[in-house]
C-alpha positions as CSV (number, residue, x, y, z in Angstrom):
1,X,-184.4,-61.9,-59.9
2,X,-187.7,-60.1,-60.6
3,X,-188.3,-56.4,-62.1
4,X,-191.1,-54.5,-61.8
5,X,-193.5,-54.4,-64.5
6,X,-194.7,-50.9,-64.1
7,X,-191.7,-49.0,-63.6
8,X,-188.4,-51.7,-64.1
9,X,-186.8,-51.3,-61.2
10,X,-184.9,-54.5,-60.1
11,X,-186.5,-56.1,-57.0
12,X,-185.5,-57.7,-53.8
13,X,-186.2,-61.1,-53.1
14,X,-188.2,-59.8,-50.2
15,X,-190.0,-57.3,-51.7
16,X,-193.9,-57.3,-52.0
17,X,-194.2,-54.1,-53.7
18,X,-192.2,-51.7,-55.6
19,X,-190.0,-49.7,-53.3
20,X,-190.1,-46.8,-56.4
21,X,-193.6,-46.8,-57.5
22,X,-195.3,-49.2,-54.6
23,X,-196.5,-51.5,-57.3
24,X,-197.7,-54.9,-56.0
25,X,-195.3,-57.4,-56.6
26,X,-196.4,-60.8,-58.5
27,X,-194.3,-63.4,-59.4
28,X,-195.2,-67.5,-59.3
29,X,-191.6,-68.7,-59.9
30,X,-190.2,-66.5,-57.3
31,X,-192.2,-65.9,-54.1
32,X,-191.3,-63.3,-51.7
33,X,-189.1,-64.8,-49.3
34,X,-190.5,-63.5,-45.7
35,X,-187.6,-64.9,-43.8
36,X,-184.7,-63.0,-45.1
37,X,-183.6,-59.7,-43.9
38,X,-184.9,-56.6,-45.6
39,X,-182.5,-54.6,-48.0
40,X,-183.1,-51.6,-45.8
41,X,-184.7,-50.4,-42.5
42,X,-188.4,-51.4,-42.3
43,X,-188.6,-49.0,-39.3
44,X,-187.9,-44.9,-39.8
45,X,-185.4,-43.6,-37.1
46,X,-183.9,-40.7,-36.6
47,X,-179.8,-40.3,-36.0
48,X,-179.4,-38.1,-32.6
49,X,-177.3,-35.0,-33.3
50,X,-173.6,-35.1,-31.8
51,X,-172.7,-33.7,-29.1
52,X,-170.7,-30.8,-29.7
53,X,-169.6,-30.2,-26.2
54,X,-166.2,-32.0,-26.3
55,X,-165.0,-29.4,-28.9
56,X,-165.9,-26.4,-27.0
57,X,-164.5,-27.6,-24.2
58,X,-161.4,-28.1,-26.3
59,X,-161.5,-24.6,-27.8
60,X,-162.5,-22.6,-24.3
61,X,-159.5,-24.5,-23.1
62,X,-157.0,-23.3,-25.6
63,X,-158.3,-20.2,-25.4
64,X,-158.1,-19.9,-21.6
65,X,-154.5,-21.3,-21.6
66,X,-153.2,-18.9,-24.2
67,X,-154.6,-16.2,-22.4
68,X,-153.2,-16.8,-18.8
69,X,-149.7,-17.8,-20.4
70,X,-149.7,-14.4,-22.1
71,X,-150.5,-12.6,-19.1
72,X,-148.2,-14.4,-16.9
73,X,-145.4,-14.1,-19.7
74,X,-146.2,-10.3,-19.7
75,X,-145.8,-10.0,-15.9
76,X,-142.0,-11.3,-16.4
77,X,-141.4,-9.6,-19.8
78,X,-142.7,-5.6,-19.3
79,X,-142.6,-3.8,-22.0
80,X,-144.1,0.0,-22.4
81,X,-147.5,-1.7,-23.8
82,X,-149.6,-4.1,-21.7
83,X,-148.5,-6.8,-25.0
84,X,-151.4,-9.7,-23.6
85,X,-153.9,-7.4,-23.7
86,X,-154.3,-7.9,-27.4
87,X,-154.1,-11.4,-26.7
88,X,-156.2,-12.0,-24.5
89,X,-158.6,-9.6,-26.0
90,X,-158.5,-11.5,-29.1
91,X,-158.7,-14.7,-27.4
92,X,-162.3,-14.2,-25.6
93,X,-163.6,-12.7,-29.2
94,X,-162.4,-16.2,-30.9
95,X,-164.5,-17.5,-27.9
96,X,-167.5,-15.5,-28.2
97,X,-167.3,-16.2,-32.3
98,X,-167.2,-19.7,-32.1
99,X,-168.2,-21.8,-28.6
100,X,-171.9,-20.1,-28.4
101,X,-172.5,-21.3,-31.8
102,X,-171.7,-24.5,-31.3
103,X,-173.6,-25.1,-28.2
104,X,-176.6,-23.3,-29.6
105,X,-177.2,-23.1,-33.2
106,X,-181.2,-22.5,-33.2
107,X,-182.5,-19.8,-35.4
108,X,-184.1,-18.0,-32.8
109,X,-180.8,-16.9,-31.3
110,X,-179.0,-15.2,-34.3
111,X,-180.1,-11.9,-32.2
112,X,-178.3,-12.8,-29.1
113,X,-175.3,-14.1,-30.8
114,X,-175.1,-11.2,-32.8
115,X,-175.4,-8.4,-29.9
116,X,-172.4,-11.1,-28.7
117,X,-170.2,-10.5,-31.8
118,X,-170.8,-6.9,-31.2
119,X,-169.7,-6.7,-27.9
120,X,-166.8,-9.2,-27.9
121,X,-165.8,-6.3,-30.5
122,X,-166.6,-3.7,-28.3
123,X,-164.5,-5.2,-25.6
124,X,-161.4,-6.2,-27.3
125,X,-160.9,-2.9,-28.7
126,X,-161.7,-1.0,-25.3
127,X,-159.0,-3.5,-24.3
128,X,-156.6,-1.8,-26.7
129,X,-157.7,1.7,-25.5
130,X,-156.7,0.7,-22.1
131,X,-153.1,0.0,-23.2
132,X,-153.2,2.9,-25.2
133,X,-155.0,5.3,-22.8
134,X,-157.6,6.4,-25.7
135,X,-160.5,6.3,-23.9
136,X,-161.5,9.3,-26.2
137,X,-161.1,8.1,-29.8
138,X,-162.9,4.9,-28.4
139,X,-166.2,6.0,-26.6
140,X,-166.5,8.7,-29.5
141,X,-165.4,6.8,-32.2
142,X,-164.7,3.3,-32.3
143,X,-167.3,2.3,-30.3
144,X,-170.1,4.2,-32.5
145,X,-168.3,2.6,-35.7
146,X,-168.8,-0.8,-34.1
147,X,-172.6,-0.3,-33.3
148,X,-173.4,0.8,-36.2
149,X,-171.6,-2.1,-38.1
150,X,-173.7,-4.4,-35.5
151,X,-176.7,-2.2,-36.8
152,X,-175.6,-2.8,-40.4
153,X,-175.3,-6.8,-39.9
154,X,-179.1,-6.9,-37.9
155,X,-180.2,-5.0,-41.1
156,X,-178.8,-7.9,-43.4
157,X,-179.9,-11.0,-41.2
158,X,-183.7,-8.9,-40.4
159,X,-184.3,-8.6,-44.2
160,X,-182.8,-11.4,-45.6
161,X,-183.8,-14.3,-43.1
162,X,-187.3,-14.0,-43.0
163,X,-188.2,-15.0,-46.2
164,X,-186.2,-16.2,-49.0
165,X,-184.8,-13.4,-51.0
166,X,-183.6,-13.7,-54.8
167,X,-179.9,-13.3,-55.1
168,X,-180.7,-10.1,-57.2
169,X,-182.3,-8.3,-53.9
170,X,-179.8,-9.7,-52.0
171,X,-177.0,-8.1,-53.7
172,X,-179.3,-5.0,-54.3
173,X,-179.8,-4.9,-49.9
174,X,-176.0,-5.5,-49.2
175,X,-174.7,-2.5,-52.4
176,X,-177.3,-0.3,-51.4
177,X,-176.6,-0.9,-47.2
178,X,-173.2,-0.6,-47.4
179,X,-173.2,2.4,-49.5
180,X,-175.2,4.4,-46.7
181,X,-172.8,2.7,-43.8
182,X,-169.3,4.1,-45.0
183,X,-171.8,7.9,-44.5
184,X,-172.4,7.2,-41.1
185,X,-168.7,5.9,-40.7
186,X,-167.5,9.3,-42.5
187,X,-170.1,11.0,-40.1
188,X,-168.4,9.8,-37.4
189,X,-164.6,10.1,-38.3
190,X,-165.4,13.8,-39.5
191,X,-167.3,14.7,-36.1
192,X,-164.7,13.4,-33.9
193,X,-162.1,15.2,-35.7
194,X,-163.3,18.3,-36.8
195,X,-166.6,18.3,-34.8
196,X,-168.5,18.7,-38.1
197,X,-169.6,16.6,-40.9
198,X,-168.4,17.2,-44.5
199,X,-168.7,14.2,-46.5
200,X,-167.0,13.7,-49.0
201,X,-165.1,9.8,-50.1
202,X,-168.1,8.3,-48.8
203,X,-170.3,10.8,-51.9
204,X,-167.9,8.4,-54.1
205,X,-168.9,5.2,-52.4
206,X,-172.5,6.1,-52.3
207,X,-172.3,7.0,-56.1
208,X,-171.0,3.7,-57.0
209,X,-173.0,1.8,-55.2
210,X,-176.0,4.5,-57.0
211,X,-174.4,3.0,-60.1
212,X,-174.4,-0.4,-59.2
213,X,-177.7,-1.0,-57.6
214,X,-179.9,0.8,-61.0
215,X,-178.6,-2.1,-63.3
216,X,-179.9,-4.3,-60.6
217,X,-182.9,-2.5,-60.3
218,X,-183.9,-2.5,-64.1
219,X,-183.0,-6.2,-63.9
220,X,-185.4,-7.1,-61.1
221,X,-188.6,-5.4,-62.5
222,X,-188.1,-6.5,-66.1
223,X,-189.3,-10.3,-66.0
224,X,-186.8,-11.2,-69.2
225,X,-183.7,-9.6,-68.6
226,X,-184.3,-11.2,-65.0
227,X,-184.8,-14.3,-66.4
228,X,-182.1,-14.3,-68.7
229,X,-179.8,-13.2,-65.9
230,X,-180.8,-16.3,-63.9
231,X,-180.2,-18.4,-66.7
232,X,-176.3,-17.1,-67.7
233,X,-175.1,-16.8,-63.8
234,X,-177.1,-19.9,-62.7
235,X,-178.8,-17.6,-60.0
């Protein structure tokens, strides 16, 4: 058994140098023994990812089968609401939310996955205002609501994804965002039913959030409140 004499670290038998500090290895009474088999890969490889496609196969085809049993249950069973829409409206969202994702998870597509999100959204409710017949509430209402919530998460992954943000400004982005959001959702509940806007609970959001983000603020620009932030909250 050798140890290096730099560092300490025990050595293989087949070991020339140090594997931790690449010092040579010298030792009379114990030469390195070429023959045996190295104590770990002498060759760098990479493992190939796995193949994901077996699972969304298994997911599209519960899905699929819980959506065409529903509807064919629904032909039998009528009822004064079209019951399956809901399920079958929530059963291409799941899809949408979770098969793309796992057949494509670069970076580059967080855009086109998101406009996804926002449409399977889009659709399942529409699919509710079918059964409903609410076209109204839905083309001026809950379809602005979901847009601008779509708008709300492409503000988040825009400024946050490309560059590394603190946790501070991160928190600061998502108080100060969603603050502004509930006034456009107020906007829009109050000019679909009165055909005005007169805010008002949303004032109280936004105030909070006002309260919450000058703390954060004062935080940020002062280098030792920030640092002893970091250092209580592990941030």
């Amino acid at each position: 058994m050798s140890y290096c004499v730099n560092c300490g670290v025990e050595l293989d038998e087949t070991a020339s140098f140090c594997p931790l500090c690449h010092t040579p290895v010298y030792n009379p009474n114990q030469p390195v023994n070429e023959a045996a088999p190295k104590p770990f890969p002498t060759e760098r490889k990479e493992v190939p990812p796995s193949s994901k496609l077996p699972i969304a196969i298994l997911i599209s085809t519960v899905l699929a089968s819980v959506a065409v049993c529903c509807g064919i249950l629904n032909l039998f069973l009528k009822t004064q609401h079209t019951w399956s829409l809901y399920v079958i409206g929530a059963a291409i969202m799941l899809w949408i939310w979770t098969v793309p994702p796992l057949l494509h998870h670069k970076k580059d597509t967080f855009r086109l996955q998101l406009l996804a999100d926002v449409l399977a959204i889009a659709v399942y409710v529409s699919l509710i205002a079918v059964d409903l017949d609410g076209w109204g509430w839905y083309l001026h209402l809950a379809l602005p609501i979901i847009l601008l919530l779509g708008a709300l998460f492409l503000f988040w992954g825009l400024t946050m994804g490309q560059r590394k943000r603190s946790t501070l400004s991160s928190i600061a982005l998502v108080i100060g965002s969603s603050g502004v959001f509930t006034l456009g959702v107020e906007g829009l509940i109050d000019g679909y039913l009165h055909g005005s806007w007169s805010p008002s609970w949303s004032l109280i959001v936004l105030a909070i959030c006002v309260i919450l983000l000058i703390p954060l603020i004062v935080i940020r620009r002062v280098p030792s409140l920030r640092e002893e932030v970091r250092r209580r909250f592990h941030m």
